[in-house]
N, CA, C and O of each residue as an XYZ file, in Angstrom:
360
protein
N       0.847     -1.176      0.000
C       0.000      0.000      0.000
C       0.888      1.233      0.000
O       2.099      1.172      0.211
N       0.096      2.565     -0.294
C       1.240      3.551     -0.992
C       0.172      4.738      0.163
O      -1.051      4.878      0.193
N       1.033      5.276      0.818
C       0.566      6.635      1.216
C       1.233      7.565      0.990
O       2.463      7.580      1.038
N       0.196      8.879      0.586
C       0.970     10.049     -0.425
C       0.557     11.537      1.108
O      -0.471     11.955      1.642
N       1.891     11.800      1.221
C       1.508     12.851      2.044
C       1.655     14.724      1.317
O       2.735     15.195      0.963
N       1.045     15.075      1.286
C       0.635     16.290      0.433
C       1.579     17.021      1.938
O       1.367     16.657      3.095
N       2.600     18.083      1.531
C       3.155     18.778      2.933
C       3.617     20.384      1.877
O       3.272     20.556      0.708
N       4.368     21.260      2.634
C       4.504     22.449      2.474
C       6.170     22.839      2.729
O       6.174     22.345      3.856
N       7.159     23.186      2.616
C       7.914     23.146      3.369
C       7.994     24.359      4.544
O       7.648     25.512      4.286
N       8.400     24.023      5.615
C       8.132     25.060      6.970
C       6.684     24.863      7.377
O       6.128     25.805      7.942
N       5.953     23.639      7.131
C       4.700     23.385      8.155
C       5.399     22.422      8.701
O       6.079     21.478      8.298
N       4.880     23.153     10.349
C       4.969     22.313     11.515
C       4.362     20.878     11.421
O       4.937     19.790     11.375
N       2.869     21.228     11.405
C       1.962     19.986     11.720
C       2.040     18.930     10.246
O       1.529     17.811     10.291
N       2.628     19.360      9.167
C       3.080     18.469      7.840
C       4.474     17.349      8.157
O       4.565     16.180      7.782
N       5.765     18.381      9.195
C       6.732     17.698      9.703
C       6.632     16.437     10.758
O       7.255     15.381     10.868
N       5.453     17.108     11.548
C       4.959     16.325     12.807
C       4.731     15.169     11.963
O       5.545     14.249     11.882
N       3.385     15.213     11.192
C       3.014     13.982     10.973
C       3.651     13.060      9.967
O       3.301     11.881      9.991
N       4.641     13.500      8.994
C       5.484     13.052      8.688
C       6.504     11.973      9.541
O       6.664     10.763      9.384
N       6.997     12.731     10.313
C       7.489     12.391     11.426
C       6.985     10.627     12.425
O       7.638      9.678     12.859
N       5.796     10.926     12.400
C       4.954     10.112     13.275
C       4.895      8.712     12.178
O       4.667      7.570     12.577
N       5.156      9.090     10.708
C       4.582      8.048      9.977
C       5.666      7.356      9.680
O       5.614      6.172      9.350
N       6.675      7.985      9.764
C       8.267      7.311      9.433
C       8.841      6.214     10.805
O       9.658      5.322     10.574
N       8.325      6.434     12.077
C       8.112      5.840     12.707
C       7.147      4.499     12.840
O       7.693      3.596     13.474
N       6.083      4.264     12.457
C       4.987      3.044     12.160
C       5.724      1.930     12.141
O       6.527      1.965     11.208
N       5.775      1.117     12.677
C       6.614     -0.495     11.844
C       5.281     -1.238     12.291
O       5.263     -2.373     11.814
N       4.777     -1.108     12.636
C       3.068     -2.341     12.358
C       2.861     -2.654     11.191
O       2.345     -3.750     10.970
N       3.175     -1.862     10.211
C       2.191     -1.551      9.219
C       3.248     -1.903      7.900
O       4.439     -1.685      8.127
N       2.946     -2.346      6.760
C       3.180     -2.291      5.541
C       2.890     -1.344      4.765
O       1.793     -1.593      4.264
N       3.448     -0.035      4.267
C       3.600      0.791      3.509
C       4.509      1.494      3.165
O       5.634      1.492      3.664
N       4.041      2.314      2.091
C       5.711      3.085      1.583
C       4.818      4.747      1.421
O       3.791      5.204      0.918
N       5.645      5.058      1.973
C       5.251      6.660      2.201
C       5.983      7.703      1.001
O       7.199      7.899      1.022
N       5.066      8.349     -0.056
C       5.478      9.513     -0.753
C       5.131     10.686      0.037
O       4.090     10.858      0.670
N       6.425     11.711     -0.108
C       6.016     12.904      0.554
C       6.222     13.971     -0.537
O       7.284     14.073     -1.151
N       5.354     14.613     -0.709
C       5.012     15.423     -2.000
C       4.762     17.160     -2.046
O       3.660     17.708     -2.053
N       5.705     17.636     -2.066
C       5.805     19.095     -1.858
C       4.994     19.921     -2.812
O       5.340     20.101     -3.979
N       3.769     20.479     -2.214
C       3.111     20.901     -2.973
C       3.169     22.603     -3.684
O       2.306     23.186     -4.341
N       4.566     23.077     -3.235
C       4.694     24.210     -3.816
C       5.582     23.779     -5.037
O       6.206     24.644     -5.653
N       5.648     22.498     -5.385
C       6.492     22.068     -6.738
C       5.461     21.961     -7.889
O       5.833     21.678     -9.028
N       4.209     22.181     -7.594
C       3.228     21.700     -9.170
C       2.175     22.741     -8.478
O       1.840     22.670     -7.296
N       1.646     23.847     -9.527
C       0.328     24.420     -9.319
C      -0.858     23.412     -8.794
O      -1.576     23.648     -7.823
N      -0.930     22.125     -9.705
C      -2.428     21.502     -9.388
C      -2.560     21.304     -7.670
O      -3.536     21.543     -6.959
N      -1.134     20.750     -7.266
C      -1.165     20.716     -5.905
C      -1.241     21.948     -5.165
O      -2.357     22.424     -4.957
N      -0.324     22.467     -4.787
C      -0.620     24.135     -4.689
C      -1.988     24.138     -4.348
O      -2.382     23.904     -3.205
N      -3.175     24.552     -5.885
C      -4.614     24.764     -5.374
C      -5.025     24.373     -4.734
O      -5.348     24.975     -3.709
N      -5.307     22.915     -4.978
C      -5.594     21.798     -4.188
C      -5.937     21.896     -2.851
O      -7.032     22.021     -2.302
N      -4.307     21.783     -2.236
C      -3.651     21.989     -0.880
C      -3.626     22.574      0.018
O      -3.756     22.274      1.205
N      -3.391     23.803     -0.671
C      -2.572     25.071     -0.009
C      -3.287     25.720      1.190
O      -2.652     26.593      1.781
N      -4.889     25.322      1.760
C      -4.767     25.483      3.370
C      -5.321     24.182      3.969
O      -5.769     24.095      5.112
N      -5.251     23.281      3.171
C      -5.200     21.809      3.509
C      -4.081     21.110      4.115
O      -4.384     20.157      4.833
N      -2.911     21.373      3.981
C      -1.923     20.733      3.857
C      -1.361     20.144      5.757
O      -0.787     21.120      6.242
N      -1.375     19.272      6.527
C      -0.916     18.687      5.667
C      -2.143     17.443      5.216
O      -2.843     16.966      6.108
N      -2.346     16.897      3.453
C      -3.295     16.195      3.432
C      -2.666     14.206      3.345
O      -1.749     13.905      2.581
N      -2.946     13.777      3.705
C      -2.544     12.388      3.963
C      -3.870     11.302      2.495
O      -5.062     11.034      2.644
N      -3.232     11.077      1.650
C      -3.885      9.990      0.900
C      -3.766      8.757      0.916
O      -2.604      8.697      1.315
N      -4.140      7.521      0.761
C      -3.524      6.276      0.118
C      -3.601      6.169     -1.395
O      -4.279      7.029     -1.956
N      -3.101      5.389     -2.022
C      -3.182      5.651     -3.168
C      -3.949      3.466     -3.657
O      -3.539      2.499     -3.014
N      -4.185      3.436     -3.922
C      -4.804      2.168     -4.430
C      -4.987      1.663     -5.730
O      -6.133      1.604     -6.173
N      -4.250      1.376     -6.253
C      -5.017      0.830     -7.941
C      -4.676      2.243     -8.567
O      -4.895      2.122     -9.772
N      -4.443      2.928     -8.424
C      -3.741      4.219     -9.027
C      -4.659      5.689     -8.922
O      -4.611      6.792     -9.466
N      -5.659      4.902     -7.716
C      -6.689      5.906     -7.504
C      -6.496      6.647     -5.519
O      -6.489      6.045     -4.445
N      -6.392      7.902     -5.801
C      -5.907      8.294     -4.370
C      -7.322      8.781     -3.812
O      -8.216      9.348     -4.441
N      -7.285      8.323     -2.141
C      -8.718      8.430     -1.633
C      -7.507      9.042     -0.754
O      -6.359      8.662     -0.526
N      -8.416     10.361     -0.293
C      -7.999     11.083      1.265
C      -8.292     10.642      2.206
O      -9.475     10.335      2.351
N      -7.295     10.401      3.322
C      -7.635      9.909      4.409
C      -8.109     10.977      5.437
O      -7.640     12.112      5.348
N      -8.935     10.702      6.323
C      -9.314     12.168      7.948
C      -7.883     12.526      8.108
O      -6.931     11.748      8.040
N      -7.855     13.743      8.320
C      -6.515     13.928      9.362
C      -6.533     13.691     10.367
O      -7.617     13.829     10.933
N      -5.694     13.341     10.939
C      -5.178     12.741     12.450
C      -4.862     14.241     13.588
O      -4.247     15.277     13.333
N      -5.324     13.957     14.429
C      -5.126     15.247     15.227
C      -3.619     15.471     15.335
O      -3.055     14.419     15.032
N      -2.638     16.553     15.689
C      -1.826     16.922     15.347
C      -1.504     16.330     17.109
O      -0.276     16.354     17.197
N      -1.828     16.055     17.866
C      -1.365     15.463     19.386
C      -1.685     14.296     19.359
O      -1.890     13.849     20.488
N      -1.875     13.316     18.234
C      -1.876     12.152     18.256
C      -0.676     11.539     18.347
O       0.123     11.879     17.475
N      -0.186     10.494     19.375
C       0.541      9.817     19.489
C       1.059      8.363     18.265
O       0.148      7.538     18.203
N       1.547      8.214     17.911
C       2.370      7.134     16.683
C       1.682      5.725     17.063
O       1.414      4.896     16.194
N       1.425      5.528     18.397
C       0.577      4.054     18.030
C      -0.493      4.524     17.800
O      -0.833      3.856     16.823
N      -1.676      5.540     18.092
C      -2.848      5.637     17.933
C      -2.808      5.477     16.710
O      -3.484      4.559     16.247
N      -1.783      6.554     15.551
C      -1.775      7.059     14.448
C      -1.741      5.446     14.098
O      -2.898      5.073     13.901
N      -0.980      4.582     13.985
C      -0.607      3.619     13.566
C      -2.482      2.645     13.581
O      -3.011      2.363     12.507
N      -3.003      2.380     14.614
C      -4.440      1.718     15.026
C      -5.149      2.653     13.650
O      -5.417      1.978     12.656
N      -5.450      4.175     13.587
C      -6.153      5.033     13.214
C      -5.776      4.171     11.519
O      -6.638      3.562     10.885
N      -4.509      4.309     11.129
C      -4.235      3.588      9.798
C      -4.316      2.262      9.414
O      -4.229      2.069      8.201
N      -4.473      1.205     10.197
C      -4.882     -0.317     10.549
C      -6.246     -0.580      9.420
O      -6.404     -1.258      8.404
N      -7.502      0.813     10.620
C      -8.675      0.475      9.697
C      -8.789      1.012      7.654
O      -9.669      0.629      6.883
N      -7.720      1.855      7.340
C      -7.500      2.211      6.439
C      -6.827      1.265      4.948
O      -7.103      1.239      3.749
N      -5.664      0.460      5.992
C      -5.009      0.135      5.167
C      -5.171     -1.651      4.986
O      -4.983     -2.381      4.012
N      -5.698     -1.997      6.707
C      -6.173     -3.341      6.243
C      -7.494     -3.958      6.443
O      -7.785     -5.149      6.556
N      -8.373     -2.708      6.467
C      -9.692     -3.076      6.072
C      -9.807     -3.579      4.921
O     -10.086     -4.774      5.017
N      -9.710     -3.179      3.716
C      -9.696     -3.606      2.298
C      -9.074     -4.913      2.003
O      -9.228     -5.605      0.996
N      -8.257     -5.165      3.174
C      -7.562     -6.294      2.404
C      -8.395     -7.848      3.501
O      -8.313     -9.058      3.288
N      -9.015     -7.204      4.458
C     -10.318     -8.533      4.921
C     -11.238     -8.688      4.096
O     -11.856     -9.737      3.921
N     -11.422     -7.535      3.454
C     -12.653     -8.110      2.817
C     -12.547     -9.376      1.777
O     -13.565     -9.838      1.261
């Protein structure tokens, strides 16, 4: 599974959760981090979104909730569980 993190450079809460996700080892994924002052489409998109957290699936990206910015790395990790291996019980 592929998670795409939409960030800014000099956001705090984009570093944080960055941060928090590079940490995870429960979990099977590979994390893109995607600077959105490098492409206009992102930019629009983004730009008081950021930071936005996707998975990407089959080549189709669904946004995930954001995670509160005082969430701790196992919650974050449980919070991504139902995300990333719901789909794959079914």
């Amino acid at each position: 599974m592929q998670l795409i993190l939409y960030s800014k450079p000099g956001c705090h809460l984009c570093e944080g959760l960055q941060e928090k996700l590079e940490q995870i080892q429960g979990l099977n994924f590979e994390l893109e981090v995607r600077d959105i002052t490098t492409r206009e489409d992102w930019f629009g998109a983004y730009q008081y979104e950021v930071p936005v957290l996707c998975r990407n699936q089959d080549g189709k990206e669904e946004m995930l909730p954001r995670p509160s910015p005082r969430v701790s790395v196992s919650q974050l990790e449980r919070i991504l569980q139902k995300y990333l291996l719901g789909d794959e019980a079914q």
